[in-house]
Backbone as ProteinMPNN parsed JSONL, in Angstrom:
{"seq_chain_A": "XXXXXXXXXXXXXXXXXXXXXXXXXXXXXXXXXXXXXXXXXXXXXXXXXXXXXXXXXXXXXXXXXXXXXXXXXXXXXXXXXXXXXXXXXXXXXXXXXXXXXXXXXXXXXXXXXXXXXXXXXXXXXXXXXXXXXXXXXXXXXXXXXXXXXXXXX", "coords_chain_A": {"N_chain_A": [[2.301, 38.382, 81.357], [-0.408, 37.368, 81.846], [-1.913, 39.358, 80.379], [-0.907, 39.988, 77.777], [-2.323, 37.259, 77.474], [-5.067, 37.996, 78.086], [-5.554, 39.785, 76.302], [-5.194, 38.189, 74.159], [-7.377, 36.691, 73.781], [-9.591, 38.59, 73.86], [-9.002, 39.242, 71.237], [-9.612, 37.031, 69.785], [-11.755, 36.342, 70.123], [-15.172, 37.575, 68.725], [-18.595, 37.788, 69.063], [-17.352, 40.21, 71.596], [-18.967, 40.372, 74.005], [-21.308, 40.484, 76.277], [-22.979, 42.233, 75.836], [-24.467, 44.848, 75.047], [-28.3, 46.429, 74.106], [-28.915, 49.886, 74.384], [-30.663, 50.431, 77.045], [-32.901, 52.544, 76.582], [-33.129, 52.238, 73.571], [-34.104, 49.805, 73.106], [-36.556, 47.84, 71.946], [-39.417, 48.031, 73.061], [-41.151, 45.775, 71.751], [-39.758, 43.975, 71.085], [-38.754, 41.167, 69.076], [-38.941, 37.708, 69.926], [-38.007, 34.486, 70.591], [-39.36, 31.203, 71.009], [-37.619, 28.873, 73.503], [-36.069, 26.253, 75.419], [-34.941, 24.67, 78.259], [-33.774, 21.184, 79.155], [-33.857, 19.672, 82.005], [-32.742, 17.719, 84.839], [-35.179, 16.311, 84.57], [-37.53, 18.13, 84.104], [-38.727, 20.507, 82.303], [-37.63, 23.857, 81.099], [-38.938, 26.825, 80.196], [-38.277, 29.372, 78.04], [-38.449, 33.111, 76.307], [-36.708, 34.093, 74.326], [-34.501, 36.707, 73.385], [-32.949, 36.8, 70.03], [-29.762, 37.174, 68.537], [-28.77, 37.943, 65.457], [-26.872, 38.983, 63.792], [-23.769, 40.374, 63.038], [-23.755, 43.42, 64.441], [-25.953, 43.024, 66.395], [-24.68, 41.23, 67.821], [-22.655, 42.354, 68.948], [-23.869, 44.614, 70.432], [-25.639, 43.05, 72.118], [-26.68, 42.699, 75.08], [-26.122, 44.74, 76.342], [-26.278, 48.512, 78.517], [-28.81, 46.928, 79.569], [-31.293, 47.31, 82.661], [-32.502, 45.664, 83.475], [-33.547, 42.077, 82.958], [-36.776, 40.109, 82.264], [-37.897, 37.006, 83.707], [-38.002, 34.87, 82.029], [-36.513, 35.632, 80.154], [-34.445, 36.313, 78.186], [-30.901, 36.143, 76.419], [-29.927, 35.026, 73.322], [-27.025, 33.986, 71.463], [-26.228, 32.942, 68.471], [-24.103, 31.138, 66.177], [-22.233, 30.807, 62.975], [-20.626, 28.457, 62.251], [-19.734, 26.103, 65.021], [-17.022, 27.249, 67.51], [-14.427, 28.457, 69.425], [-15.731, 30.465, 72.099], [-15.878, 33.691, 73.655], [-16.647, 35.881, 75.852], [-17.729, 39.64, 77.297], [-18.245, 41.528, 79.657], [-18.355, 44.372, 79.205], [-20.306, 47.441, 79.605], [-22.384, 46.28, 80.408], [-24.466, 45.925, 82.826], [-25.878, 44.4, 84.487], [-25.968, 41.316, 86.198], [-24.822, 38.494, 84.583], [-25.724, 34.831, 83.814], [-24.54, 33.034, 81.427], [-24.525, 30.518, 79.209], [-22.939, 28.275, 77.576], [-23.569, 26.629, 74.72], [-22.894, 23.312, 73.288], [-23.04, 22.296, 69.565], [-24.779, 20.155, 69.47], [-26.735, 20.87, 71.401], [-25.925, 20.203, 73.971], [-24.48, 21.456, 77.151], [-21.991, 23.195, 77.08], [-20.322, 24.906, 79.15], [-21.181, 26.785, 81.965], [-21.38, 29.881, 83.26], [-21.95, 31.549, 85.638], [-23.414, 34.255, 87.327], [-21.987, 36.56, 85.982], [-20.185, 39.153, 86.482], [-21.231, 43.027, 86.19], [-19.805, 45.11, 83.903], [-17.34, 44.209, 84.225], [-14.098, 43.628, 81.971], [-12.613, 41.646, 82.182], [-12.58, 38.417, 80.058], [-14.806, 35.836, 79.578], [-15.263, 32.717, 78.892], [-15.748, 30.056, 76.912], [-15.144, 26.564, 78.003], [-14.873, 24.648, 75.468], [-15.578, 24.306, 71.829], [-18.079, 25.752, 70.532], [-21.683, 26.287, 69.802], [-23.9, 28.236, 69.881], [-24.096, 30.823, 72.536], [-26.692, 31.595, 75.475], [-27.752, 33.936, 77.42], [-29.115, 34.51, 80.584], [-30.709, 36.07, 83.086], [-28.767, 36.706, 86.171], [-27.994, 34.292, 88.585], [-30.151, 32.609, 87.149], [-29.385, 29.925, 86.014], [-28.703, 29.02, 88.946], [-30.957, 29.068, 90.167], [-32.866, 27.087, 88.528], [-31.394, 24.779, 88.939], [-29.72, 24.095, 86.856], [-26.876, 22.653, 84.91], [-24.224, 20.835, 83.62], [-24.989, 18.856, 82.218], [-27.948, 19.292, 81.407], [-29.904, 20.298, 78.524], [-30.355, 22.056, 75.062], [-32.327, 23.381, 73.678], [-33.846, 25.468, 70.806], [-36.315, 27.302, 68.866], [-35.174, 28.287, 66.25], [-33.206, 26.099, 65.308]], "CA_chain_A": [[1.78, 37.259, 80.605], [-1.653, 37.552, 82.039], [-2.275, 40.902, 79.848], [-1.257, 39.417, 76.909], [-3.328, 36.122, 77.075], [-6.35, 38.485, 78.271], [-5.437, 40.517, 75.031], [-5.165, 37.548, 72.826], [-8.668, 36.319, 74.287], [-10.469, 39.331, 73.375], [-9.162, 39.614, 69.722], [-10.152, 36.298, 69.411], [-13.517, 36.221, 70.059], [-16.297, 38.37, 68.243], [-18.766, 39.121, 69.529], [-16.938, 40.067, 72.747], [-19.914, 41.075, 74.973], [-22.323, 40.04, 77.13], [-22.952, 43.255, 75.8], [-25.81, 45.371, 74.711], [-28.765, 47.215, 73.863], [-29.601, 50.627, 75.314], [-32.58, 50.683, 76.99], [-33.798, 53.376, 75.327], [-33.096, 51.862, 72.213], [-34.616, 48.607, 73.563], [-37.958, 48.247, 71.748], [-41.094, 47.008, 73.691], [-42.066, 44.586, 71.064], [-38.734, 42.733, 70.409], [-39.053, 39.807, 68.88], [-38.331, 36.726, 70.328], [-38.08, 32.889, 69.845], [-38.938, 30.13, 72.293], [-36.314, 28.094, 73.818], [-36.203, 25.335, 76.618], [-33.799, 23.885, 78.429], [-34.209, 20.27, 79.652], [-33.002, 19.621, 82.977], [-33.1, 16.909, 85.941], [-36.21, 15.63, 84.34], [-38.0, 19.218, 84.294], [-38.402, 21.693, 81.066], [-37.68, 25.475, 81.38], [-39.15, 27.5, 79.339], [-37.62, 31.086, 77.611], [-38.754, 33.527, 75.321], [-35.695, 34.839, 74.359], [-34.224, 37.378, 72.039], [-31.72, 36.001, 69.076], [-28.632, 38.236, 68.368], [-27.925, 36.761, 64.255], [-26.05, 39.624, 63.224], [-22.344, 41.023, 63.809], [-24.092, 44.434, 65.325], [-26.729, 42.344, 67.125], [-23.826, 40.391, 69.004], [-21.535, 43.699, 69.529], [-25.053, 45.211, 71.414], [-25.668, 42.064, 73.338], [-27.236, 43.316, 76.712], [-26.004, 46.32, 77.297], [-27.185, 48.604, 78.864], [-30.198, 46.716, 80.171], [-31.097, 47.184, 84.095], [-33.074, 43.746, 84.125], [-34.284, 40.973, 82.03], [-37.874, 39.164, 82.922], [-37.446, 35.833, 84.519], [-38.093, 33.806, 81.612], [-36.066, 36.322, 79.011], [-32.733, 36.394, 77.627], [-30.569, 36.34, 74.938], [-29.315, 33.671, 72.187], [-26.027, 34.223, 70.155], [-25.757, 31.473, 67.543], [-22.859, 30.892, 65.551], [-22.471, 30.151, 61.961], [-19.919, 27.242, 62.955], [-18.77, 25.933, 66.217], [-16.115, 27.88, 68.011], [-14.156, 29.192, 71.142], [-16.477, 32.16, 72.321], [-15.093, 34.647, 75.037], [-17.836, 37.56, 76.022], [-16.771, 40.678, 78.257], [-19.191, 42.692, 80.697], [-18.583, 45.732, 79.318], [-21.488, 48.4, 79.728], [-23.644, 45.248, 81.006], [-25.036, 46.408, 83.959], [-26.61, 43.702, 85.143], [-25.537, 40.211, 86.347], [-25.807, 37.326, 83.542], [-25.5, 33.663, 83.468], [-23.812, 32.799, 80.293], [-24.779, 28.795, 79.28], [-22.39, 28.075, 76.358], [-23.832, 25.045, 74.002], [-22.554, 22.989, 71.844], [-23.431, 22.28, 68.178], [-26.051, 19.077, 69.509], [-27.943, 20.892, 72.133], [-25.14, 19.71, 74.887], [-24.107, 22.261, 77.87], [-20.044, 22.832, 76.976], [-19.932, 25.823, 80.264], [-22.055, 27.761, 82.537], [-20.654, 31.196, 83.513], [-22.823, 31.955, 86.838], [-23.318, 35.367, 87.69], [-20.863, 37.305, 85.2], [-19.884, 40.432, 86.853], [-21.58, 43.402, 85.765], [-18.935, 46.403, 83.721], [-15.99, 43.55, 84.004], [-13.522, 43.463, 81.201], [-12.375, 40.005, 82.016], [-12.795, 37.404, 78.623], [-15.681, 34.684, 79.87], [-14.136, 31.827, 78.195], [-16.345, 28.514, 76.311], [-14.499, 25.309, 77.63], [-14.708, 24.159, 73.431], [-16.051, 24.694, 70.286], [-19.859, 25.88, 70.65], [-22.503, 26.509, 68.596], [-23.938, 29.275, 70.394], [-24.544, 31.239, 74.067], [-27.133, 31.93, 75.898], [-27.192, 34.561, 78.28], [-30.307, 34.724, 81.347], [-30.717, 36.829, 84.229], [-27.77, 36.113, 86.796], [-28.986, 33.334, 88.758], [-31.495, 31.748, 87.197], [-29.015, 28.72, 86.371], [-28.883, 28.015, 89.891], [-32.308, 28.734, 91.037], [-33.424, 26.068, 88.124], [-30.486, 23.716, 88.996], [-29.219, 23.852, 85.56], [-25.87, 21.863, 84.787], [-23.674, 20.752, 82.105], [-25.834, 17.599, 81.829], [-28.717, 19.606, 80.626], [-29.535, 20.594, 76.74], [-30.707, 23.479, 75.1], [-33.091, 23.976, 72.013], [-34.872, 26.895, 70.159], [-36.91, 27.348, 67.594], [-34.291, 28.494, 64.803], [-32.073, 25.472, 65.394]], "C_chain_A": [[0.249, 37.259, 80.616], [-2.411, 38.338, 81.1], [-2.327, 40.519, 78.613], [-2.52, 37.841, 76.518], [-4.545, 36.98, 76.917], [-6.394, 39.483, 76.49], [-5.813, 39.168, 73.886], [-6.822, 37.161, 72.735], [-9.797, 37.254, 73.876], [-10.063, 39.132, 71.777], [-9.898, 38.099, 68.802], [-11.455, 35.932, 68.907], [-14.205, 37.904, 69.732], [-17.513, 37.795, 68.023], [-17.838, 38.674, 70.797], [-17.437, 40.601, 73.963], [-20.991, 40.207, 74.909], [-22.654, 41.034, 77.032], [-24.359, 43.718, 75.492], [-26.301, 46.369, 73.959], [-28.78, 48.515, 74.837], [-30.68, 50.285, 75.565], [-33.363, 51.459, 76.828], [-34.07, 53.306, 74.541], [-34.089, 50.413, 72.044], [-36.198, 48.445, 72.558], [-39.139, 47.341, 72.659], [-41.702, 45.774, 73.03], [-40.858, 43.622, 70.423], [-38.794, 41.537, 70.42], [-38.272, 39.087, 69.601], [-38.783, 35.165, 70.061], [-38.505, 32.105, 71.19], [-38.026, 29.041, 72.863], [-36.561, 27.474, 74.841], [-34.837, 24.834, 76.782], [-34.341, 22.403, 79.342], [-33.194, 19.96, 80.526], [-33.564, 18.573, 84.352], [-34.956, 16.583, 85.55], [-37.365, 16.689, 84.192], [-37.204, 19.894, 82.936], [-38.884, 22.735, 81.464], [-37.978, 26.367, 80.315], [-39.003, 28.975, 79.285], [-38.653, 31.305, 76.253], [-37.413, 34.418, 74.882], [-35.1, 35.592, 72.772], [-33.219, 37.012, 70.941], [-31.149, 37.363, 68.39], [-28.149, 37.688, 67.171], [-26.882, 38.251, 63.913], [-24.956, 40.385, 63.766], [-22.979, 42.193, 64.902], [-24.7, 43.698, 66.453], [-25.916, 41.786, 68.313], [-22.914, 41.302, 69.476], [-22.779, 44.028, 70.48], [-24.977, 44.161, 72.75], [-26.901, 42.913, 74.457], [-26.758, 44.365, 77.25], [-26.512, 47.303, 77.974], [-28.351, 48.754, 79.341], [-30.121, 46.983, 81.78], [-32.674, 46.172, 84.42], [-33.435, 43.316, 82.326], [-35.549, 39.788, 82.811], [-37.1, 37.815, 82.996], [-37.625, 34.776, 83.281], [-37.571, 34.23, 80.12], [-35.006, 35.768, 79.029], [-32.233, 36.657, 76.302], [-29.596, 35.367, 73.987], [-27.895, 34.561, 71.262], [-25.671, 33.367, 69.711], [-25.118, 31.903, 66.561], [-23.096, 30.648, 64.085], [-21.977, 28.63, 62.31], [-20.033, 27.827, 64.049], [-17.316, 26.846, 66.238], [-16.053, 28.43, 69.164], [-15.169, 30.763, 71.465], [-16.165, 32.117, 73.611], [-16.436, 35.879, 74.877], [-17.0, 38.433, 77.235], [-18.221, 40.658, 78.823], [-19.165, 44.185, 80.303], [-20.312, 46.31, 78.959], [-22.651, 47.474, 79.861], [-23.965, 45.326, 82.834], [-25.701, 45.802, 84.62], [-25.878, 41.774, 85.169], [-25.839, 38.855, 85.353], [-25.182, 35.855, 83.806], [-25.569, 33.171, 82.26], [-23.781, 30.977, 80.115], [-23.951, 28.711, 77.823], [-22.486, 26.468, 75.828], [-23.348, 25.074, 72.754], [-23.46, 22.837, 71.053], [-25.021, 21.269, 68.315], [-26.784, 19.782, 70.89], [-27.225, 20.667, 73.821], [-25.122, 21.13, 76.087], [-22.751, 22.221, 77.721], [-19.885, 23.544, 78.939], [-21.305, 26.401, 80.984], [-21.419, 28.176, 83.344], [-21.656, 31.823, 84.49], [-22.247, 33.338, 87.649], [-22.392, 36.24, 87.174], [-20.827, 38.487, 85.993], [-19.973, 41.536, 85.888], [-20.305, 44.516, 85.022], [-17.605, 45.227, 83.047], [-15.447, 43.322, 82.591], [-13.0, 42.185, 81.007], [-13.02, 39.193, 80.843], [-13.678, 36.409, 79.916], [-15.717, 33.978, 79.001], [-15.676, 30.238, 78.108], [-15.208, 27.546, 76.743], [-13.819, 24.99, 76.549], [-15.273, 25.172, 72.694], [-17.358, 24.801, 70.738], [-20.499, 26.859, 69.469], [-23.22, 27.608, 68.979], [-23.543, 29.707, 72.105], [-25.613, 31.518, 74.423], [-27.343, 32.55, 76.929], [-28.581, 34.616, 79.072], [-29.696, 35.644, 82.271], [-29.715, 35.958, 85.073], [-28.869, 35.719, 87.854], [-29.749, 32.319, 88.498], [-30.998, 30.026, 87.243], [-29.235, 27.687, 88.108], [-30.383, 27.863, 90.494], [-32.725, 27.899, 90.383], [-32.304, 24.658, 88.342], [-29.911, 23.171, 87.657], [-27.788, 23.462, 85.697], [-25.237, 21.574, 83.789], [-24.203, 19.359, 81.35], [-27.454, 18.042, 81.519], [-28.479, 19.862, 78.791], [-30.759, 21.427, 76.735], [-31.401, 23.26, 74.033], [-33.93, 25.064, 71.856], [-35.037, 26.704, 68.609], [-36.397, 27.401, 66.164], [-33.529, 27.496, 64.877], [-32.082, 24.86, 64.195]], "O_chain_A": [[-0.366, 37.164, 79.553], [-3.596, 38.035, 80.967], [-3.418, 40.541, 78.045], [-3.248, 37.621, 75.55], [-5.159, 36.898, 75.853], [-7.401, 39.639, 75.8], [-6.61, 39.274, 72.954], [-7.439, 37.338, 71.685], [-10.885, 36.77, 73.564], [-11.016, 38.824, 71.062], [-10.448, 38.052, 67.702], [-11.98, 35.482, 67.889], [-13.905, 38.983, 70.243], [-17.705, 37.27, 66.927], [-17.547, 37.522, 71.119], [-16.749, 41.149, 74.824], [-21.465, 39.495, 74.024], [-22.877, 41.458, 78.166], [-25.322, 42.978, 75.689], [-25.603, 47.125, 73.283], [-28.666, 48.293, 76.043], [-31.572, 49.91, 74.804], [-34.566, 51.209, 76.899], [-35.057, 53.92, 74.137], [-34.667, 50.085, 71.008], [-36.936, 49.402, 72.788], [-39.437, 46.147, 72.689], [-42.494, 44.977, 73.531], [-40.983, 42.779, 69.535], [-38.874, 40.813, 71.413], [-37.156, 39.451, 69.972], [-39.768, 34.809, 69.414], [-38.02, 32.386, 72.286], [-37.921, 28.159, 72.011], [-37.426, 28.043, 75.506], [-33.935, 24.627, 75.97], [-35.257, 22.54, 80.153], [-32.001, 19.911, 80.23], [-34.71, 18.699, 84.785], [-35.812, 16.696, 86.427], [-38.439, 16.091, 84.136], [-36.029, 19.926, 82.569], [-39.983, 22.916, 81.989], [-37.078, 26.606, 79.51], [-39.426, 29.741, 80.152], [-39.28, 30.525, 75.536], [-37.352, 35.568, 75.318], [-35.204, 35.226, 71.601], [-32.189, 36.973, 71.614], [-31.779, 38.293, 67.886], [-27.181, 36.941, 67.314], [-25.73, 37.818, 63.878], [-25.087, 41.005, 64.821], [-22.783, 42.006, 66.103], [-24.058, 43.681, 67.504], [-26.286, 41.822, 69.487], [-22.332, 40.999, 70.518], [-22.56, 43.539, 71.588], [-24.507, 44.319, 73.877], [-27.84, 43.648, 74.151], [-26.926, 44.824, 78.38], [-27.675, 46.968, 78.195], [-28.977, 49.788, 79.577], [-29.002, 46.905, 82.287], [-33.512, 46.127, 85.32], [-33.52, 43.848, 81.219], [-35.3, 38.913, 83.641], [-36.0, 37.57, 82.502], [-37.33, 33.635, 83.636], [-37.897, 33.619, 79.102], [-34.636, 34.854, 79.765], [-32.81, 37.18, 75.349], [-28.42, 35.186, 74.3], [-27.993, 35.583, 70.583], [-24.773, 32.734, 70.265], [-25.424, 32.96, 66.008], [-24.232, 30.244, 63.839], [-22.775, 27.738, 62.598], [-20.244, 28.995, 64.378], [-16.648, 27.091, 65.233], [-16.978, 28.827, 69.873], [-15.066, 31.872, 70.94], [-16.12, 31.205, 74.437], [-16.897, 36.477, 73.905], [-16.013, 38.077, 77.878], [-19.131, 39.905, 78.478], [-19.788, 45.063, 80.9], [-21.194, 45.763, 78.297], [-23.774, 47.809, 79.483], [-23.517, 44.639, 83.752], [-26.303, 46.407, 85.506], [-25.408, 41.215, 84.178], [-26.924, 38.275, 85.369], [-23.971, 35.852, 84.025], [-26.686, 32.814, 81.886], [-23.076, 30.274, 80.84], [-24.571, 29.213, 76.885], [-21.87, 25.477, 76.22], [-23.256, 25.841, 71.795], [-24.623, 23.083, 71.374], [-26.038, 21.441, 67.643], [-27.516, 18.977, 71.466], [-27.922, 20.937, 74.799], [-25.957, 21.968, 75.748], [-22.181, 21.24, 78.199], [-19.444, 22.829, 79.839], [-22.387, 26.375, 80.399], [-20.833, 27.483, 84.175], [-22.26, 32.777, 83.998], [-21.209, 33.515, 88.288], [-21.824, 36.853, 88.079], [-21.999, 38.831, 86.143], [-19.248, 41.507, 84.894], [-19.619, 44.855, 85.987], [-17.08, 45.269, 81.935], [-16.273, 42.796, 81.845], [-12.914, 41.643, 79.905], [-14.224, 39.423, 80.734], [-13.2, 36.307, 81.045], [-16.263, 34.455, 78.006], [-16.28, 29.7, 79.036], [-14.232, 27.556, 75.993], [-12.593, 24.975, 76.443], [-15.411, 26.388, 72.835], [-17.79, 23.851, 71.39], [-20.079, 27.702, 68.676], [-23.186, 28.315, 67.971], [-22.81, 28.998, 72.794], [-26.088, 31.991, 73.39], [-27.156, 31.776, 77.868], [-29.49, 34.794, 78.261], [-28.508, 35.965, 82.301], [-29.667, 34.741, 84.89], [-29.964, 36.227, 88.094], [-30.039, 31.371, 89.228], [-31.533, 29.122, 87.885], [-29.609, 26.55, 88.397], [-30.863, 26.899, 91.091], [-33.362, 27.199, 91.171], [-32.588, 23.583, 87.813], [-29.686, 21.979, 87.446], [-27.292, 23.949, 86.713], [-25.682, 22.112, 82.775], [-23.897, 18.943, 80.233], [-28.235, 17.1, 81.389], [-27.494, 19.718, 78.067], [-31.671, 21.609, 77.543], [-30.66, 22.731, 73.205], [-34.653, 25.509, 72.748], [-34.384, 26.26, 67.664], [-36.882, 26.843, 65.179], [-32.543, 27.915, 64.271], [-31.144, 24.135, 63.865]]}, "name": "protein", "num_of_chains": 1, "seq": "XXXXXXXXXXXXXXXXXXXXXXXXXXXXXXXXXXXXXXXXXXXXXXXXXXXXXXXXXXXXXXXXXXXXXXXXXXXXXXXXXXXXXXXXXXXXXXXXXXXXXXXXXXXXXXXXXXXXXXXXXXXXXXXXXXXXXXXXXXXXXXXXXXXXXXXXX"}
């Protein structure tokens, strides 16, 4: 039963990675957007990269063997919906913040296990993910009573 749910879970969701770029392929000057998250009365500030297109969200983070402390990576949605990400060929530990459509926190996925095939599962319906360096949620005390904005919203 397990095999199938984990089956149905991947076909579901696209993209299905916490996945990535090479870092060879990586470019030095990739654009990025600014993003904050507001939290326990304290704003965090990202520069982070935005994944809009099907390839873009198949790449994901792959991969990478780090992300700076104030990087990451955005996958926004056309609509709301269930999003599941994997680990494959992500080589590095991520914290996965899945927001809803208003800016809300639906999940936070602390420390994803790097390679793992396991589906990392949205609570609900969300409007995108955001993926940081594993960790950083807890070292900023981030929660599901924070909220998220960036520049393209």
């Amino acid at each position: 039963m397990r095999v199938i749910l984990t089956a149905l879970a991947l076909m579901m969701a696209m993209p299905m990675a916490a996945c990535a770029r090479d870092s060879d392929a990586q470019s030095e000057s990739a654009a990025t957007i600014p993003l904050t998250i507001e939290a326990g009365g304290k704003t965090h500030s990202f520069n982070v990269e935005v994944a809009r297109t099907s390839e873009e969200q198949a790449r994901g983070l792959m991969f990478r063997t780090s992300l700076p402390a104030d990087g990451g990576m955005i996958f926004p949605f056309p609509k709301p919906r269930i999003a599941s990400f994997w680990m494959k060929n992500t080589l590095i530990p991520l914290d996965m913040i899945f927001i809803r459509a208003d800016g809300s926190i639906d999940r936070i996925a602390e420390n994803s296990i790097p390679e793992s095939l396991d589906p990392v599962v949205s609570g609900g319906e969300v409007a995108a993910v955001l993926e940081l360096a594993g960790g950083t949620a807890a070292k900023l005390g981030l929660d599901e009573d924070a909220t998220v904005s960036w520049k393209d919203r």
